[in-house]
PDBQT receptor file of N, H, CA, C and O in Angstrom, charges set to zero:
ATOM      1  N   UNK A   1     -65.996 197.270 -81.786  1.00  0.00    +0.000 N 
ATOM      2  CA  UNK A   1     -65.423 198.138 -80.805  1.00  0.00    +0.000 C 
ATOM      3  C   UNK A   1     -65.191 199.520 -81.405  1.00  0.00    +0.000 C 
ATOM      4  O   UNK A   1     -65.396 200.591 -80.833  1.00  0.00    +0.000 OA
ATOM      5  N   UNK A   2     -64.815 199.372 -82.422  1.00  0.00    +0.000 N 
ATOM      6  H   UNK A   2     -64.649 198.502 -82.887  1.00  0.00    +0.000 HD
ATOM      7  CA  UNK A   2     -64.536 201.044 -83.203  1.00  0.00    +0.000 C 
ATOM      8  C   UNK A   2     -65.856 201.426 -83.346  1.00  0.00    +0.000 C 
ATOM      9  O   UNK A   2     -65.939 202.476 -82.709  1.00  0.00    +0.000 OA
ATOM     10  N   UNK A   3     -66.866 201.181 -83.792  1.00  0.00    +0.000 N 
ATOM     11  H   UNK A   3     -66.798 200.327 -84.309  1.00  0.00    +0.000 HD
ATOM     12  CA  UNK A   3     -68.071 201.304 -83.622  1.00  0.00    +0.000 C 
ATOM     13  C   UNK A   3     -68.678 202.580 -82.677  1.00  0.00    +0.000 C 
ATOM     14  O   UNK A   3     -69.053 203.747 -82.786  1.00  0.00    +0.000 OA
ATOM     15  N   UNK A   4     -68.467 201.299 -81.480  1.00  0.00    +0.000 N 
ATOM     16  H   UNK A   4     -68.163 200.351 -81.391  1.00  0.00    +0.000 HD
ATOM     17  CA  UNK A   4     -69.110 201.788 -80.101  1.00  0.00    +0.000 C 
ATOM     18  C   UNK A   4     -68.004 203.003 -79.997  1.00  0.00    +0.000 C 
ATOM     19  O   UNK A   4     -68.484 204.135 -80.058  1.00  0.00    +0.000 OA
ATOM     20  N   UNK A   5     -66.697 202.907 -79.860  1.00  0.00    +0.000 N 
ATOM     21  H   UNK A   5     -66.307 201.987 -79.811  1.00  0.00    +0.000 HD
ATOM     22  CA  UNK A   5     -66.007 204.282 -79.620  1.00  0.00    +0.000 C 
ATOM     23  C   UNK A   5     -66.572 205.855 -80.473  1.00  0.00    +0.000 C 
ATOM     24  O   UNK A   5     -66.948 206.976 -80.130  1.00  0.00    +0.000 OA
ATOM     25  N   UNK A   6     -66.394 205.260 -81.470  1.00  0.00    +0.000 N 
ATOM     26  H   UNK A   6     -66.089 204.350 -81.749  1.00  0.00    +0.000 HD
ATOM     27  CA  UNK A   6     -66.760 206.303 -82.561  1.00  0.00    +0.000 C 
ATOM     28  C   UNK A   6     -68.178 207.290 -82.614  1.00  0.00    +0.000 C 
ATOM     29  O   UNK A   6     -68.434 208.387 -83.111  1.00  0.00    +0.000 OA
ATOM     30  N   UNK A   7     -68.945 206.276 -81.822  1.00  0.00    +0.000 N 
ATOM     31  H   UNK A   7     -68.737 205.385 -81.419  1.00  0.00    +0.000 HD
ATOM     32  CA  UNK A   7     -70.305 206.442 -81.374  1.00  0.00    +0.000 C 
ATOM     33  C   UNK A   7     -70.354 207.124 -79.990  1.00  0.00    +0.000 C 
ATOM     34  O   UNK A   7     -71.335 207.030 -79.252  1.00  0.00    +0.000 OA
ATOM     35  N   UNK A   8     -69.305 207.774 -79.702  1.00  0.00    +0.000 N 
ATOM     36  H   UNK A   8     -68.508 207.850 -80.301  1.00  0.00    +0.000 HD
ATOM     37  CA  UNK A   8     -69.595 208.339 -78.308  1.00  0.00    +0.000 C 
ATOM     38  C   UNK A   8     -69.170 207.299 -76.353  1.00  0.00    +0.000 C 
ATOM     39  O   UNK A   8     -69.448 207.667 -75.212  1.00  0.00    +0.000 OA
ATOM     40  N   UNK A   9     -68.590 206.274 -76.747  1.00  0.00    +0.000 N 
ATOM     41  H   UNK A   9     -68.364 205.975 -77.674  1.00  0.00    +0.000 HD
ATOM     42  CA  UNK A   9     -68.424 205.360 -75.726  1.00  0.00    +0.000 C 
ATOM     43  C   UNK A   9     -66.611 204.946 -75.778  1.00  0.00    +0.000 C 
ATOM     44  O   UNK A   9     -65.883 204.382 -76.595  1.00  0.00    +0.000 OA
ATOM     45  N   UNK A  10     -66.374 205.747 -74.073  1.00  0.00    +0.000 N 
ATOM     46  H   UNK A  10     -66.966 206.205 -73.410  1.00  0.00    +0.000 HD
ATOM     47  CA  UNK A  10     -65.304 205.429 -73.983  1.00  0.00    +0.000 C 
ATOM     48  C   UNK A  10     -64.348 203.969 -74.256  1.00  0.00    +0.000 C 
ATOM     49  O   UNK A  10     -64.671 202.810 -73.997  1.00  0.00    +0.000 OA
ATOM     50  N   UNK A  11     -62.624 204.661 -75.084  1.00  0.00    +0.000 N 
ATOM     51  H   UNK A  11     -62.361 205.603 -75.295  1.00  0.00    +0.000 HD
ATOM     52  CA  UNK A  11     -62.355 203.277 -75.050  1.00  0.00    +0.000 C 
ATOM     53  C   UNK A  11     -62.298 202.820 -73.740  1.00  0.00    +0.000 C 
ATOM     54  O   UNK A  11     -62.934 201.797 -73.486  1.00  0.00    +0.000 OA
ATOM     55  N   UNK A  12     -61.681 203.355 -72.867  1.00  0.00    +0.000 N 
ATOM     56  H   UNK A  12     -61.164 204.186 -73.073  1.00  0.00    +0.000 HD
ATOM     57  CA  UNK A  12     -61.294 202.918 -71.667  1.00  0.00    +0.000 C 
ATOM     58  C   UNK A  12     -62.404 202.164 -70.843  1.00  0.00    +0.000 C 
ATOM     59  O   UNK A  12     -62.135 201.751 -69.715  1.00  0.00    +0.000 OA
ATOM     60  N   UNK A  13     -63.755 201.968 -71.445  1.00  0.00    +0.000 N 
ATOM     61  H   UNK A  13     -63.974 202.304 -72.361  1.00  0.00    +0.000 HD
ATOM     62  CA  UNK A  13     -65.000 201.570 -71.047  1.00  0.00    +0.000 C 
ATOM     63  C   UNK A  13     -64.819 199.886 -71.706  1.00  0.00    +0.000 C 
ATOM     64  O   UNK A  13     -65.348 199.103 -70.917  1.00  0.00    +0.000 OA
ATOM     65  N   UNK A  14     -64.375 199.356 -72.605  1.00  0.00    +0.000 N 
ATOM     66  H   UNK A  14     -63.945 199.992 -73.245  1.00  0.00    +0.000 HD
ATOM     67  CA  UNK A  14     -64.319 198.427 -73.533  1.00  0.00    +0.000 C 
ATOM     68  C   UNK A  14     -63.268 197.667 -73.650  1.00  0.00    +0.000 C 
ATOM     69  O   UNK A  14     -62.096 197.985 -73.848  1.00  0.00    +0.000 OA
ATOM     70  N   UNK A  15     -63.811 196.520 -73.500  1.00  0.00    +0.000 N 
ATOM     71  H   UNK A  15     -64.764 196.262 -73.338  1.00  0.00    +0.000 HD
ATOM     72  CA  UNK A  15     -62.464 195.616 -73.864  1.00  0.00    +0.000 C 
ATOM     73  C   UNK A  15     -63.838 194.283 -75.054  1.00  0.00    +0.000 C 
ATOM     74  O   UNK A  15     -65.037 194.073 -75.239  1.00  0.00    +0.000 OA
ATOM     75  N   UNK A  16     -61.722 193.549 -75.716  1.00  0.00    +0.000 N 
ATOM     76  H   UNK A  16     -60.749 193.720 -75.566  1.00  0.00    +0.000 HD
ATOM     77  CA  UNK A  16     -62.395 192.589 -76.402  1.00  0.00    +0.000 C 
ATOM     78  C   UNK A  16     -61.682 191.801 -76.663  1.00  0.00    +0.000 C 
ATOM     79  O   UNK A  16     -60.524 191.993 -77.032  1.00  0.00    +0.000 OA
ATOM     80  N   UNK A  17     -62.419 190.371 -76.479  1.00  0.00    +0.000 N 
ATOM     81  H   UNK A  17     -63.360 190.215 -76.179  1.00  0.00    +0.000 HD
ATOM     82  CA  UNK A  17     -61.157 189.338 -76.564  1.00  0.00    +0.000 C 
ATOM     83  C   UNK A  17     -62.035 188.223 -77.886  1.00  0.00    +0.000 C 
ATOM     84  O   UNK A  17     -63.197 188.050 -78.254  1.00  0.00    +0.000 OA
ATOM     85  N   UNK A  18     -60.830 187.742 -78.205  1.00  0.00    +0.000 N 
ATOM     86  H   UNK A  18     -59.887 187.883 -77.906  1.00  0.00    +0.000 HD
ATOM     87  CA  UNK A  18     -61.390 187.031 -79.357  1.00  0.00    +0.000 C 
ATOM     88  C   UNK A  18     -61.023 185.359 -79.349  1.00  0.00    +0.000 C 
ATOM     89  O   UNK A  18     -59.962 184.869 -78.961  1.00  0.00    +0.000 OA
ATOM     90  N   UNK A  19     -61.975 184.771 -79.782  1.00  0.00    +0.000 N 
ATOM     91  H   UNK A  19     -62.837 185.169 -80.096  1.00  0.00    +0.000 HD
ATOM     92  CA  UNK A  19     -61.469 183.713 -79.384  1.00  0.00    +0.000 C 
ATOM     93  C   UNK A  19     -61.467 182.263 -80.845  1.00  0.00    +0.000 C 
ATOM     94  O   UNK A  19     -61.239 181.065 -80.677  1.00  0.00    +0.000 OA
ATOM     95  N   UNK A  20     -61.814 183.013 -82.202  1.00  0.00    +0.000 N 
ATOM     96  H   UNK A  20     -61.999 183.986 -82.339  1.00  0.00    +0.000 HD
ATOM     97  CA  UNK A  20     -61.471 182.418 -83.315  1.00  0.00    +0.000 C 
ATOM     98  C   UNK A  20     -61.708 181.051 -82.850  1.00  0.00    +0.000 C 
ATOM     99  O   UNK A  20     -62.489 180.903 -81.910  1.00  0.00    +0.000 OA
ATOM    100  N   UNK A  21     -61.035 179.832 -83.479  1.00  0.00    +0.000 N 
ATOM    101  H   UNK A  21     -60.400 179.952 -84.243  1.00  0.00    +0.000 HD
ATOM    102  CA  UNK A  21     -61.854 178.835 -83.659  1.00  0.00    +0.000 C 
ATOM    103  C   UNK A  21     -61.858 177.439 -81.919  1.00  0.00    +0.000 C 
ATOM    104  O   UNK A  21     -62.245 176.287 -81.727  1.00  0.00    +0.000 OA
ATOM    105  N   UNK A  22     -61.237 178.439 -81.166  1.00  0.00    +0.000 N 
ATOM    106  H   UNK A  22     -60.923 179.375 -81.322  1.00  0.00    +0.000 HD
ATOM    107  CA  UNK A  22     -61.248 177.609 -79.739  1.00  0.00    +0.000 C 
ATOM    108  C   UNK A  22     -62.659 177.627 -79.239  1.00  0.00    +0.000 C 
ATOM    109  O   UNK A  22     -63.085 176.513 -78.937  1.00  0.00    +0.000 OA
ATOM    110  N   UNK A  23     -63.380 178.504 -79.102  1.00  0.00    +0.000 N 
ATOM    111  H   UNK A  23     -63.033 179.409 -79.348  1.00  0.00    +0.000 HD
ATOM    112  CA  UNK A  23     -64.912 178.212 -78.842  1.00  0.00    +0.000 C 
ATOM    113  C   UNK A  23     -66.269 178.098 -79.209  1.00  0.00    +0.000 C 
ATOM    114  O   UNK A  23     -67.207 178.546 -78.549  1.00  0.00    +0.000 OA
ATOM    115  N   UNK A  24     -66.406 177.115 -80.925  1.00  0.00    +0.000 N 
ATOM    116  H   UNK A  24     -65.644 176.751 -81.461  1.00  0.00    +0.000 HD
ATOM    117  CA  UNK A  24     -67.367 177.363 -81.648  1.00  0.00    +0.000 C 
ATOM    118  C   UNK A  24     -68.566 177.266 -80.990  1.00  0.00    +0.000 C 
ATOM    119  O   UNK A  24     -68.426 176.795 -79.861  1.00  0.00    +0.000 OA
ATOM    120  N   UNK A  25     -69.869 177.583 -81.333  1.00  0.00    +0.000 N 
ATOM    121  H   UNK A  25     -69.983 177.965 -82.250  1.00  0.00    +0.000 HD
ATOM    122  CA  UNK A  25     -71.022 177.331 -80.643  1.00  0.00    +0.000 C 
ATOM    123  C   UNK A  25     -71.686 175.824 -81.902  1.00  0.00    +0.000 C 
ATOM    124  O   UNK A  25     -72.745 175.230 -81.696  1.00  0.00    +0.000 OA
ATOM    125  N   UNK A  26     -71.110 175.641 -82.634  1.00  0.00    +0.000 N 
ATOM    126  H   UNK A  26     -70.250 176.123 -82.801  1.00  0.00    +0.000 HD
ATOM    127  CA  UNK A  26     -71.221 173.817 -83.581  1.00  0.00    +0.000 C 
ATOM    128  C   UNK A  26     -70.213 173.835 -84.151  1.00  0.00    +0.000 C 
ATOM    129  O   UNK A  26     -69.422 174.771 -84.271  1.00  0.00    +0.000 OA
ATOM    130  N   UNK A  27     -70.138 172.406 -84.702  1.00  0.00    +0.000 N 
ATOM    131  H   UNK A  27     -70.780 171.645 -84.604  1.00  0.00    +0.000 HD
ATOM    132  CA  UNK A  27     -69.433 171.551 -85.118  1.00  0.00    +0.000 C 
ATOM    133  C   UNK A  27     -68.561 172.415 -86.278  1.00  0.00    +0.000 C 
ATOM    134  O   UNK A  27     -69.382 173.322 -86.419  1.00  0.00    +0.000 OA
ATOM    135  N   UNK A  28     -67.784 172.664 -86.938  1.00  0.00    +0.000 N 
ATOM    136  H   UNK A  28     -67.117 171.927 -86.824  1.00  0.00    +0.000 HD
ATOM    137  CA  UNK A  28     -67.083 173.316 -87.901  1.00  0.00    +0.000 C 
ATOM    138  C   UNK A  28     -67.589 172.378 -88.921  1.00  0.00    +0.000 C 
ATOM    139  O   UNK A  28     -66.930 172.806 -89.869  1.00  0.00    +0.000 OA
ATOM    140  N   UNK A  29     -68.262 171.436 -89.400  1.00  0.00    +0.000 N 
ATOM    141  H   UNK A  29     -68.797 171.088 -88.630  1.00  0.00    +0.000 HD
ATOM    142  CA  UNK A  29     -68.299 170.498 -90.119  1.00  0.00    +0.000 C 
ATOM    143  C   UNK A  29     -69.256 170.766 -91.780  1.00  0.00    +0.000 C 
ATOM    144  O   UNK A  29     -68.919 170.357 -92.891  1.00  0.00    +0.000 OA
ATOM    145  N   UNK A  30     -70.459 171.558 -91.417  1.00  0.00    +0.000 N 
ATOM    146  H   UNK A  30     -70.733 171.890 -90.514  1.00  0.00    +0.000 HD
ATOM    147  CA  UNK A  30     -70.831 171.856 -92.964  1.00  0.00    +0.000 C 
ATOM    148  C   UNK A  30     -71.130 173.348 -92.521  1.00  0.00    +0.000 C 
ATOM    149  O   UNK A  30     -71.207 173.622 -91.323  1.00  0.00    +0.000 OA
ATOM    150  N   UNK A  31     -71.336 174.520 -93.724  1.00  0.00    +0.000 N 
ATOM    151  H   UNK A  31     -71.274 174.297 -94.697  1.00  0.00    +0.000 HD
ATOM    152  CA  UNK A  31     -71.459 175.571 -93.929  1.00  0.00    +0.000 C 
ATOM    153  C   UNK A  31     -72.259 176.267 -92.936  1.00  0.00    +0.000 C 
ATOM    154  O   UNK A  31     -71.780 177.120 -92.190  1.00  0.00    +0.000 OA
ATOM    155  N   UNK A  32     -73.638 175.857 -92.923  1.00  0.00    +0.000 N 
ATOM    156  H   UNK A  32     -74.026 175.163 -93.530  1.00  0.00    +0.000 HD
ATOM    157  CA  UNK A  32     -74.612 176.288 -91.921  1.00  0.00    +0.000 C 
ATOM    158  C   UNK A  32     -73.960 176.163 -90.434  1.00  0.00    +0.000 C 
ATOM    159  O   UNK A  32     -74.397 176.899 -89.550  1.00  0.00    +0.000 OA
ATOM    160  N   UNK A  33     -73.073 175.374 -90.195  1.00  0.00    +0.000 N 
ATOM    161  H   UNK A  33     -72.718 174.776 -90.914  1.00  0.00    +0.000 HD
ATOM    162  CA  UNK A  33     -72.562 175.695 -88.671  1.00  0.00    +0.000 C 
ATOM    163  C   UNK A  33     -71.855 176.293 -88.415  1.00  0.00    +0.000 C 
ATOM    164  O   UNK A  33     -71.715 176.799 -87.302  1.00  0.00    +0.000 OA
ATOM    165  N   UNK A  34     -70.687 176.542 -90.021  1.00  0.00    +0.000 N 
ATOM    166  H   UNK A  34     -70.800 176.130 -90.926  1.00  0.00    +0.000 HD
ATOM    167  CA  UNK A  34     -69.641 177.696 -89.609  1.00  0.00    +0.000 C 
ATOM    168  C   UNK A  34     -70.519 178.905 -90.118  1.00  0.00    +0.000 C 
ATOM    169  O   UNK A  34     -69.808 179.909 -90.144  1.00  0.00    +0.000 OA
ATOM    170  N   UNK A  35     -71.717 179.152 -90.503  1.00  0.00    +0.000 N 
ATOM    171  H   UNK A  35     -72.294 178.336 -90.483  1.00  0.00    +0.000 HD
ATOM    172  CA  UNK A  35     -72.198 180.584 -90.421  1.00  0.00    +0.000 C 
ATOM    173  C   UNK A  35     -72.522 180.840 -88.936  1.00  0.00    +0.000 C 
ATOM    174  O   UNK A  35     -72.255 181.961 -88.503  1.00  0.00    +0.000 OA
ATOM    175  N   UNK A  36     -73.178 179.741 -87.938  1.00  0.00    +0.000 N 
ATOM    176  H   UNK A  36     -73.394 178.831 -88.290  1.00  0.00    +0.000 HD
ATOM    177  CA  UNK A  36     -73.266 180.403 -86.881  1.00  0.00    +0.000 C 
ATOM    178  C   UNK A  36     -72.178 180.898 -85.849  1.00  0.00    +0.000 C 
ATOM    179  O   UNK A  36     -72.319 181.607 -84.852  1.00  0.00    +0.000 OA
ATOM    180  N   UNK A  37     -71.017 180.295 -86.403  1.00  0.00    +0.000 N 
ATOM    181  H   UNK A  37     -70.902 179.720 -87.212  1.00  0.00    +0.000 HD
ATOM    182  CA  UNK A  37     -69.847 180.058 -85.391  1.00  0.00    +0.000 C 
ATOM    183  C   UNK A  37     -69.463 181.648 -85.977  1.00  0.00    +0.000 C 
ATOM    184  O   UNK A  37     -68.686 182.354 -85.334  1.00  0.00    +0.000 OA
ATOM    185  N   UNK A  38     -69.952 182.021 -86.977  1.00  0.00    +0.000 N 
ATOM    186  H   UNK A  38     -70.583 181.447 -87.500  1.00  0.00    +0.000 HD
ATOM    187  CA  UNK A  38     -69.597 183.858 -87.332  1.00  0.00    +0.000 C 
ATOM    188  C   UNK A  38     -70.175 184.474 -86.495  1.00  0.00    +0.000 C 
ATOM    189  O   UNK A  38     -71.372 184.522 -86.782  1.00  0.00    +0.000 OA
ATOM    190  N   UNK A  39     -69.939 184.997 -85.563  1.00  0.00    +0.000 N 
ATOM    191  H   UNK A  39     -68.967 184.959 -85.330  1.00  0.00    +0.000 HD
ATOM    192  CA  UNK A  39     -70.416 185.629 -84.650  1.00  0.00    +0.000 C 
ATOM    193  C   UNK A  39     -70.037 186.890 -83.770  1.00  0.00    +0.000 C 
ATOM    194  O   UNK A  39     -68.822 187.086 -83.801  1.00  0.00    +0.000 OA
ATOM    195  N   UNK A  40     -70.693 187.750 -83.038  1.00  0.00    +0.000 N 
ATOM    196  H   UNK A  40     -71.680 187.592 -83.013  1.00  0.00    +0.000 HD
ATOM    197  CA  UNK A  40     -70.781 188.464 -82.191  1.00  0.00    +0.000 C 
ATOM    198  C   UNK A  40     -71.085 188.618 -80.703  1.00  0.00    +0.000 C 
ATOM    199  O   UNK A  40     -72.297 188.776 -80.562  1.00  0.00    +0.000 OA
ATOM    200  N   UNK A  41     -70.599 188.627 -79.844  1.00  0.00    +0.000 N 
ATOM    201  H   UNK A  41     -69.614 188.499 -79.959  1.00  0.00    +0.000 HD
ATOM    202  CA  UNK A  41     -71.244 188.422 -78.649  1.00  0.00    +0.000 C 
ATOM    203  C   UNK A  41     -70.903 189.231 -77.832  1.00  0.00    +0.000 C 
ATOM    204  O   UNK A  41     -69.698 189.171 -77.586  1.00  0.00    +0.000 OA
ATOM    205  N   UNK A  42     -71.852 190.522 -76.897  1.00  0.00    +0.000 N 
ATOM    206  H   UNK A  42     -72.830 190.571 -77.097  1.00  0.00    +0.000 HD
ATOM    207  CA  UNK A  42     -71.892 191.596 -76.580  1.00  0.00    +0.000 C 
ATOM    208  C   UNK A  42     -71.952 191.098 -74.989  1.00  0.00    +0.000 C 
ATOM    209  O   UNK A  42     -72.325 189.926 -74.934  1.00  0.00    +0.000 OA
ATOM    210  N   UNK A  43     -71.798 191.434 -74.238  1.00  0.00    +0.000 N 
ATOM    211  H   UNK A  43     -71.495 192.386 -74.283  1.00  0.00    +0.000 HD
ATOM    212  CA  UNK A  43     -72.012 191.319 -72.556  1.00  0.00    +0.000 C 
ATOM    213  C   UNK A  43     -71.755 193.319 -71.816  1.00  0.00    +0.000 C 
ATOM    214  O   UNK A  43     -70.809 194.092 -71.968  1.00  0.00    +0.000 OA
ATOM    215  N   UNK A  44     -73.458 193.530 -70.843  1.00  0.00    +0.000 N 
ATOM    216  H   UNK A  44     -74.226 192.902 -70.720  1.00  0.00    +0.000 HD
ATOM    217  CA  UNK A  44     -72.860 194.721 -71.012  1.00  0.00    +0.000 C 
ATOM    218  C   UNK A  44     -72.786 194.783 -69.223  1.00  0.00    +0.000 C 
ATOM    219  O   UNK A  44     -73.874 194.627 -68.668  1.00  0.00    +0.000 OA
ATOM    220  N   UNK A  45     -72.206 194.886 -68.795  1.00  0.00    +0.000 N 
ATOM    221  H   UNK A  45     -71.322 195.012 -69.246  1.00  0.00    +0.000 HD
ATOM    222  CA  UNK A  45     -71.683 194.700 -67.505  1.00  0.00    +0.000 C 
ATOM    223  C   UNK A  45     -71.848 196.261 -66.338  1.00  0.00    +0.000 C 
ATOM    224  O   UNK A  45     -70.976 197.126 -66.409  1.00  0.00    +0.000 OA
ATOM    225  N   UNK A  46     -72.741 196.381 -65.593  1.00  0.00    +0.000 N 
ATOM    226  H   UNK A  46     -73.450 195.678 -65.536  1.00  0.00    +0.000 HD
ATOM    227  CA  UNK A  46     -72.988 197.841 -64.558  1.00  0.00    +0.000 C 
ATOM    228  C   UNK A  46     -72.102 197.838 -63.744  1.00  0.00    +0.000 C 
ATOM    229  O   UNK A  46     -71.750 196.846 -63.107  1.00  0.00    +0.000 OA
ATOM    230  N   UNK A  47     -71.755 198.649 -63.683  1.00  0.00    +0.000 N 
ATOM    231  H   UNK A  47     -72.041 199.455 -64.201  1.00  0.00    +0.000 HD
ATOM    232  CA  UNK A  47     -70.945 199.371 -62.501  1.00  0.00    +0.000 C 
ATOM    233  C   UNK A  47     -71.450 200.348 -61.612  1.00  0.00    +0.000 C 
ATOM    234  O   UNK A  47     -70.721 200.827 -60.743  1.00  0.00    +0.000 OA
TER     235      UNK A  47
């Protein structure tokens, strides 16, 4: 988000919610799944 601001894009354009370990995309169980559960996920929404 500081990123995108810093880069010219209103804050008031941006929101971000986080959701740490309530919605992994796998199992927390060996390394390779908590690398994917490191993540980013962008949605860009028109108005």
């Amino acid at each position: 988000m500081n990123y995108l601001i810093k880069n010219s894009i209103a804050a008031e354009q941006l929101t971000n919610v986080g959701f740490g370990p309530v919605q992994p995309i796998a199992p927390n169980d060996t390394e390779a799944n908590r690398q994917m559960n490191r993540r980013l996920e962008v949605k860009i929404i028109a108005k």
